[in-house]
Structure formats: structure tokens, C-alpha cells
C-alpha positions as CSV (number, residue, x, y, z in Angstrom):
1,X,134.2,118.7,58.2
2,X,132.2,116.0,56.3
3,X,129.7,116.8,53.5
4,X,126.4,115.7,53.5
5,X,123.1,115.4,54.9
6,X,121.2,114.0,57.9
7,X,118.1,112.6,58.5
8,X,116.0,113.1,61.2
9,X,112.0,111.9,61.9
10,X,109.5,114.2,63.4
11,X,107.3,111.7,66.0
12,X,103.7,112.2,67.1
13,X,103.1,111.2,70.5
14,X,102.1,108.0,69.7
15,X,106.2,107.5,67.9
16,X,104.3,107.6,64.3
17,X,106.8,109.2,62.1
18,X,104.7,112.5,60.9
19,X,107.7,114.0,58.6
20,X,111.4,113.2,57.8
21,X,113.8,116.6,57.4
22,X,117.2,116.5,55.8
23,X,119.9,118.6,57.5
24,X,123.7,119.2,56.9
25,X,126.1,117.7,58.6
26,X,127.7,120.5,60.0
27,X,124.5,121.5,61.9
28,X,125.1,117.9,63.8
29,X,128.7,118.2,64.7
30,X,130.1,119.5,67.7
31,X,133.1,121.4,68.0
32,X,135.2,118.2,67.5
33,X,134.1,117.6,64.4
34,X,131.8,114.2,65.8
35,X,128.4,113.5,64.8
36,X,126.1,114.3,67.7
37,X,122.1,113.7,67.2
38,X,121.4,115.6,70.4
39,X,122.9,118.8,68.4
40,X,120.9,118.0,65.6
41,X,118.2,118.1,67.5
42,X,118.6,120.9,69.5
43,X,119.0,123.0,65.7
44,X,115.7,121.1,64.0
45,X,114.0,122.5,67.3
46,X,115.2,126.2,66.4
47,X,113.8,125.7,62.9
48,X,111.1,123.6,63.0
49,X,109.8,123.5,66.2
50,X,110.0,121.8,69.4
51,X,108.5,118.1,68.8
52,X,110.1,114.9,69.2
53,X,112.8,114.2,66.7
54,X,115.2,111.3,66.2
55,X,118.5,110.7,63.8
56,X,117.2,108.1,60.8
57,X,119.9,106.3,58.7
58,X,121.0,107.7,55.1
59,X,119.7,104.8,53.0
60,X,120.8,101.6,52.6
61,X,123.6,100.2,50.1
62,X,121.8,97.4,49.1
63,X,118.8,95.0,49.8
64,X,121.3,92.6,51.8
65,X,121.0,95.6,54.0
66,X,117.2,95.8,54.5
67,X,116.0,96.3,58.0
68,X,120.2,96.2,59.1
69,X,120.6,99.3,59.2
70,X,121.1,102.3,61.7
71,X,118.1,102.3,63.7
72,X,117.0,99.4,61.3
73,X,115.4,101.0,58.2
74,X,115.4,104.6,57.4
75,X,112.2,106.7,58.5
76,X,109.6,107.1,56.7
77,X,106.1,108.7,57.3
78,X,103.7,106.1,58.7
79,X,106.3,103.9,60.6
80,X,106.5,103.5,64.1
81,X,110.1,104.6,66.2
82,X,110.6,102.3,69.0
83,X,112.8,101.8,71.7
84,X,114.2,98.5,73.4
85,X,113.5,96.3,70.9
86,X,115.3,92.7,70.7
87,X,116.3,92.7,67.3
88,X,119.3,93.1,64.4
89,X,121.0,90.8,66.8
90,X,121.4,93.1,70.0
91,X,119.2,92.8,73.3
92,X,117.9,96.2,73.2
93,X,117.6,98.9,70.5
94,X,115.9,101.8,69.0
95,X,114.2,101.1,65.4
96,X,112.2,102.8,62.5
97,X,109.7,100.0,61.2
98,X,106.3,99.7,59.3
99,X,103.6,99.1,61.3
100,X,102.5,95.4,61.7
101,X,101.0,94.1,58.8
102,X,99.1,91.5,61.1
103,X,98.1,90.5,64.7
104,X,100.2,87.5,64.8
105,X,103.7,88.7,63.3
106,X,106.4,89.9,65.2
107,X,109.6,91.8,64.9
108,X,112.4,89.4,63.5
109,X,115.5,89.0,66.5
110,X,118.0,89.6,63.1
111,X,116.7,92.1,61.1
112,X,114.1,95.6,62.1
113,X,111.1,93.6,60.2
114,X,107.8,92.0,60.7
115,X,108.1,88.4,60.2
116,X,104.9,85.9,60.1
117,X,104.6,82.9,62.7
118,X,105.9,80.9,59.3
119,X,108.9,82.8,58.2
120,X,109.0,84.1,54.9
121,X,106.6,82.6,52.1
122,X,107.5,79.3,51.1
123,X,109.3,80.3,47.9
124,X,111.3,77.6,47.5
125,X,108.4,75.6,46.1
126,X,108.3,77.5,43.6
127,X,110.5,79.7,41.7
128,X,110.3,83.2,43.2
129,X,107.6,85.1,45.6
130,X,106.4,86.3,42.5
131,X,107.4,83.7,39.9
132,X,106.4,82.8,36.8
133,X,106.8,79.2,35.3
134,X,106.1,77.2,32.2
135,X,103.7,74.7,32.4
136,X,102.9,72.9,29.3
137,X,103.9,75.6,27.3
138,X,101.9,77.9,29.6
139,X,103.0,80.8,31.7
140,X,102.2,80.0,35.2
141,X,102.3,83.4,37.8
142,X,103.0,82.6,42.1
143,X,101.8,85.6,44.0
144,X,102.0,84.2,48.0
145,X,99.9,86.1,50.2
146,X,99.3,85.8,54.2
147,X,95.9,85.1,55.8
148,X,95.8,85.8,59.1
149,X,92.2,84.5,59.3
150,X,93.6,81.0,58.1
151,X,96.2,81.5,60.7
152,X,93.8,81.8,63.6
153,X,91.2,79.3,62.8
154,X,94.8,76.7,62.6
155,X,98.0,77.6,63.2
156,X,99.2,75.1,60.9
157,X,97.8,77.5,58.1
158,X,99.3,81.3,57.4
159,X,100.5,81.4,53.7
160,X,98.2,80.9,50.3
161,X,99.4,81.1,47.5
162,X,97.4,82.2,43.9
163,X,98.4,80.5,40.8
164,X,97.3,82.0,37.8
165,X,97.2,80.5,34.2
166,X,96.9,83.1,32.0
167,X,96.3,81.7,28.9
168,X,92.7,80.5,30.8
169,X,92.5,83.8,32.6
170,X,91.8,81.7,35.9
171,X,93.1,82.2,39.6
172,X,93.5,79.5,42.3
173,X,93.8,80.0,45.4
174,X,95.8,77.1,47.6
175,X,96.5,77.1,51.4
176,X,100.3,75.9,52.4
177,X,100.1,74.2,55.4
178,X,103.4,74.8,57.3
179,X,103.8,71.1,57.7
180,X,104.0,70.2,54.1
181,X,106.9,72.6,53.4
182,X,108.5,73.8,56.9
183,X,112.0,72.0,57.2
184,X,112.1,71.5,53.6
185,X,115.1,73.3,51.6
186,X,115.1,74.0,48.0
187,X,115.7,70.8,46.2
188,X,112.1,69.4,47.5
């Protein structure tokens, strides 16, 4: 019989997660020795009551990983569960995800994330999403931010990005058009 633990989200109606129990292994396995959820289930409802639970993955191995794994991303309270989703490369599946950190992002088709209408921040032209670079002897900090109201008024807008010079203790704010960096790679 394998050791360990399994995790399993308590749902609201709505599919918010509302708790996440640990349980042993053992209390998941048939007689067979096979991981069954449905038996995990059927023990959290002796326990803990009879509310809509479903299996969570165990953590992930490493960042690669992020939003790859079982059921996408491990359950945590606040996300959403749902089902028949066209993502982490399969037509139709069951995922644990944040809820959507804007009206116009959507669920990436590779990985159980939200993704903006732009991809991921423009990065490259800089160093990192939050990079710092010398400038004239001056440390330079990138903090990329998403403005959905920028977005709306023209969809050719979405990411901003604030560049601070701290040795003038100033912020500026600068809109990135996605036609002056879509398309471009990291030598631009």
C-alpha cells in the first residue's frame, strides 16, 4: 500500500473551493490497492460531511509544472473547480484555477491559467517581469502591470509598464502597445 496523503477540495455550490482536507492514501484505495477518488469521497463524506468534494493534485515538482498538473494546479481556497475546459492540451477537462483576474482574459489551451488578450508581459524588452537594470550608473526597476481599461478603450493596448529610478525616487508609467513589441523575440 503506498504512503502518503491526498488532497481533496470542499466546493460551494457555486465550485468556489471553501476548504482543502488532506487524507491517507489508504482511505482512497480499493481493495486492489488503486487509487479511487470516488472512495475518497465517499470517506471525506463520513467525516466531514456530505458536500461536494473533488481529488486536487499533491503539488507540483517545479515551476515548469505550473498550471500542468493533475486537474491543473492544486486547490486552494478561493479558486474555482471547473469542468470541460479546453486546456493543458486536451479537449475537455476538469481544473482547479484562480478566478479571472480580468474581463478580457481567458484560460490558456496549454496550461490551467488565465492568460491576457497579449500573452504574457512583454518581458523580453526588458530584462525580467520584475527587472532591474543599470542605467547610467542608476538602478532602473520594470514592474509590468495589466490595464484592462486601456484594453477596452483599444485593443491594441493591455500591458504598462512602471519604470522606476530610484535614485530620483520617481515612477513612470508607459503603455506597450502590442504592435510595437508582438512578433518581436528577445534580441529586439
Amino acid at each position: 500500500m503506498e504512503e502518503g496523503l491526498q488532497y481533496f477540495a470542499m466546493l460551494s455550490e457555486e465550485n468556489e473551493v471553501k476548504g482543502v482536507l488532506s487524507i491517507e492514501n489508504k482511505n482512497c484505495m480499493d481493495s486492489e490497492g488503486l487509487m479511487q477518488e470516488e472512495i475518497g469521497i465517499q470517506y471525506l463524506n463520513r467525516i466531514a460531511g456530505e458536500v461536494p468534494w473533488k481529488m486536487s493534485s499533491t503539488g507540483i515538482s517545479s515551476e515548469d509544472d505550473l498550471g500542468l498538473e493533475f486537474r491543473g494546479n492544486r486547490a486552494g481556497i478561493g479558486m474555482l473547480y471547473l469542468e470541460n475546459v479546453c486546456t493543458m492540451g486536451v479537449g475537455s477537462t476538469d481544473i482547479f484555477i484562480g478566478k479571472q483576474p480580468y474581463p478580457s482574459w481567458s484560460i490558456s489551451p496549454e496550461r490551467a491559467k488565465w492568460v491576457s488578450p497579449h500573452g504574457d508581459p512583454p518581458t523580453h524588452l526588458y530584462e525580467s517581469n520584475y527587472a532591474v537594470a543599470q542605467m547610467n550608473g542608476n538602478k532602473i526597476f520594470y514592474d509590468f502591470h495589466w490595464d484592462e481599461e486601456a484594453y477596452q478603450k483599444d485593443n491594441d493596448y493591455g500591458w504598462k509598464v512602471a519604470i522606476e529610478d530610484r535614485t530620483k525616487s520617481q515612477v513612470e508609467w508607459k503603455h506597450l502597445p502590442v504592435s510595437s513589441w508582438k512578433g518581436k523575440d528577445n534580441s529586439s
